[in-house]
Structure formats: structure tokens, C-alpha cells
C-alpha positions, 0 to 999 in steps of 0.5 A: 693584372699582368702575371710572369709566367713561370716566376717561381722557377725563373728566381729559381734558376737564376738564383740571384745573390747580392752583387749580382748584375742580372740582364733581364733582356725583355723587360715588358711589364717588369715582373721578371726585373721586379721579383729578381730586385726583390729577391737579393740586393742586386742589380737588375739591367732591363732592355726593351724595344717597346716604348709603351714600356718606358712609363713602367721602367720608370716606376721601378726606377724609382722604386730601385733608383741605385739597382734598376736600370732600363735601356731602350734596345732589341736583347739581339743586340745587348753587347752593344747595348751593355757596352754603352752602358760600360758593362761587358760582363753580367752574372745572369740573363733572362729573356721571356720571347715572344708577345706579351699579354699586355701587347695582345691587349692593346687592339690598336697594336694589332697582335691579336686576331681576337680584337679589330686593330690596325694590322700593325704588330710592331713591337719597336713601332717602326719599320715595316708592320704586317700589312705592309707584309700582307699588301706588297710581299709576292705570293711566295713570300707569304706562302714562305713565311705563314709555312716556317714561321707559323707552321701552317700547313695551308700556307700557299692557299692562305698566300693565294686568297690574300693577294686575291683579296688585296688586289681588290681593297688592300688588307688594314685591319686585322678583322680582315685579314682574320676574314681572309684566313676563315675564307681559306680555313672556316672559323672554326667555332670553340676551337683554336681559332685558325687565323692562330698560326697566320697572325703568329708567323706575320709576327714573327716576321715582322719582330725578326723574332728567331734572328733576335733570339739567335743573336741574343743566344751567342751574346749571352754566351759572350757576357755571362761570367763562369757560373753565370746562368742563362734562363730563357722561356719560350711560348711556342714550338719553333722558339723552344726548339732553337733553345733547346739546340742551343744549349745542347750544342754549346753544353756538348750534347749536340754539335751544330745540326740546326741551321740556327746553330752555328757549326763547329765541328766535333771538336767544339769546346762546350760553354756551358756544364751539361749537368747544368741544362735544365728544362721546367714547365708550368704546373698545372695550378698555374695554368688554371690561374694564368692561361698564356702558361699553358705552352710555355717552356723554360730552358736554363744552363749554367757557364763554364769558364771556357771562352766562348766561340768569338763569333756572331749571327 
């Protein structure tokens, strides 16, 4: 059964109230939607880019069918998406980044290095899929993307022993390509596997993870009213570090050090109350109950009333 990670903390900083119109940008199996219509007689908007989604959006329609409304879209481009909906302001955002569980148990998407799949990890199941990476991409783009994306340290030999190996049977599964990385790392038996850091950069990669993250941070800050509240948890390192520069430099604390974050000069207005920046992780008896907590993170500030920067990734 899927469990949302951290959900006690999530109502908590959302504090949603009746009336509310709630985007919850990364909808999965709705635990986030679900416990938000529970908690008060508000509006729930879902975005998704999945369309293994669809069937359980549609039970909670019609669960909710006046408060619960699921649209089909990446959360990079929820302006866009809300706007169709005729929507150009919300009272609160929450996106959960990263691969869901229940993705990770579908074998036949190919997130998981731990069952034989197609070598796929499409969360939209279109455009290009990680073995259309691993099979054309040249040695230093892999080399590129297993280093800043998967933070892998052994990422040019493990670009050197992929294209070895593809130039005599390309790489399908992910049983192979976790074989390739073994060759490279070992397997190393009772510990994190190795192949860890490879699977998550072609992911990634592949979902424009971080470029749909950035562009969903900046429209956040364009949608939510004064007061309204941006809630985000991330899974791993590099997500966790681009939120945290987010808010610190759109709540003042910091101007513009990251190349995610725009640069505005010392002069920048703040768009979010500093007091307001808050950060939560999992308890210890909720990781014992769902281990995929274990590295989440939570990040959350509160809207001030000063317009935001009128700029896009």
C-alpha cells in the first residue's frame, strides 16, 4: 500500500483552510490530494505527467467530484496548465519530486535496478528513454550526466565500459546495464548497491528532473497568493540543495549563488517571509514504517505580498 511520505508535516505546513485552491503538482497515487480534501472543505487541483495515474485520479473524482480536479501535465509548466483551467492564482502548492514507489514497482517502467525491465524510466512514456541515452549518447555525455546528475564519482569509467559494452549488443534491460556498472564498481553485496547513483542520474536525465523542479519553483512564486504556502520534499541531495537555495534567495537570505537561481543582484525584493522558511525531516518511527523516508527532506516557506521577479527558466 502506498504511504506519503511525511504527510502529518505536509497538512501541517500547508494548513489548509475551506475555500482553499491547493495544487498538488505531482499527484502519483494521491495520498497528498486525498489527506489535503480531508482535512478541509477545499479545492484540490492534481498534475501529473503519468498516465498510469489517470485511473486513480478518477476515483478520487469521484470521491470529490466538486473539489478534486486532475489534469495531465508536467508541474514545470503549471501556469500553463492552471491557466487553461482559468486559474491564475492558488492558496498553496505541494510537490513530492523525484520517482514514486509506486513507479519503482512497476519492473516494466525500468526505475528500478533491483527488477529485470525494459531500460525505459519515462515517467510521461514519451521521448527519448534512458536506453536511447545509454545506446547513442557519446562517452562524455554519459560521463556528464552519471557525474552532476547521479554524483557519481566513477562516472567516466562507468561511460568507458557502457559504450565498450554497446558497441557489441546494445544495453535494453536494466539487468544489463546494472551488469555493466558491477563490472566497473562490483556489487557490492549488503550495501547500497552501486549501480544506485547510475540509475538515478539517467533518470534524471531523462524526466529533465531539476529543469522541471526550477521552472515549477519560479511559477509557484508567480501563483501563490500573500500568505499562500509552498511545500516541497525532496528524496536526494541535488533536489534538496536546489530548494534550499530557492527559498533562501527568494526569502533574502541568500542572492543568487547557485546557477539554478537566477541572479538579481543585492538589491532583490524578497518574496517569501524569511521567519517563514522551514525545514522537517521524517521521524524516526516513520522510517521504520516506510523506508523510502529515510532521505526525505521537506522545505516550506510562506508568500509575502511583493510581486514576484516576472521571469522564467
Amino acid at each position: 500500500m502506498h504511504q506519503p511520505v511525511l504527510i502529518s508535516e505536509v497538512l501541517q505546513t500547508l494548513a489548509p483552510k475551506d475555500g482553499d485552491v491547493i495544487l498538488d503538482g505531482t499527484f502519483g497515487a494521491g495520498g497528498y490530494s486525498r489527506a489535503i480534501l480531508e482535512s478541509a472543505n477545499c479545492r484540490v487541483i492534481a498534475l501529473d505527467r503519468d498516465p498510469s495515474v489517470r485511473d486513480i485520479a478518477l476515483q478520487l473524482q469521484q470521491h470529490f467530484p466538486q473539489r478534486f480536479c486532475f489534469v495531465a501535465g508536467n508541474f514545470g509548466d503549471m501556469m500553463q496548465l492552471l491557466a487553461a483551467q482559468g486559474i491564475d492564482k492558488i492558496d498553496a502548492v505541494v510537490l513530492d519530486i523525484g520517482v514514486s514507489s509506486m513507479q519503482l514497482d512497476q519492473a516494466e517502467r525500468g526505475f528500478s535496478f533491483r527488477a529485470e525491465g525494459p531500460l525505459d524510466m519515462r515517467m510521461s512514456k514519451e521521448g527519448l528513454s534512458a536506453a536511447d541515452m545509454v545506446n547513442s549518447y557519446t562517452e562524455a555525455q554519459l560521463a556528464d550526466i552519471l557525474y552532476y546528475y547521479g554524483e557519481e564519482r566513477a562516472s567516466r569509467r562507468i561511460a568507458k565500459k557502457i559504450v565498450e559494452v554497446r558497441a557489441e549488443n546494445p544495453i535494453h534491460t536494466t539487468k544489463q546495464l546494472v551488469d555493466v556498472v558491477h563490472q566497473v564498481m562490483g556489487a557490492r553485496a549488503g550495501e547500497k548497491d552501486s549501480a544506485t547513483r547510475t540509475f538515478q542520474a539517467l533518470r534524471i536525465a531523462v524526466n529533465d528532473e531539476l529543469g522541471q523542479l526550477e521552472r515549477a519553483l519560479e511559477s509557484a512564486e508567480h501563483l501563490l497568493k500573500p500568505n499562500g504556502r509552498l511545500v516541497v520534499v525532496t528524496f536526494h541531495s541535488l533536489e534538496d540543495r536546489l530548494v534550499k537555495k530557492f527559498l533562501q534567495s527568494r526569502s533574502g537570505e541568500l542572492l543568487g549563488v547557485s546557477r539554478h537561481v537566477p541572479n538579481h543582484g543585492s538589491g532583490r525584493t524578497p518574496t517569501f517571509f524569511a521567519k517563514s522558511v522551514v525545514r522537517h525531516k521524517p521521524s524516526e518511527e516513520e522510517v521504520a514504517q516506510n523506508p523510502r523516508a529515510r532521505s526525505a527532506m521537506l522545505r516550506a516557506a510562506v508568500r509575502n505580498q511583493e510581486a514576484a521577479g516576472g521571469y522564467h527558466a
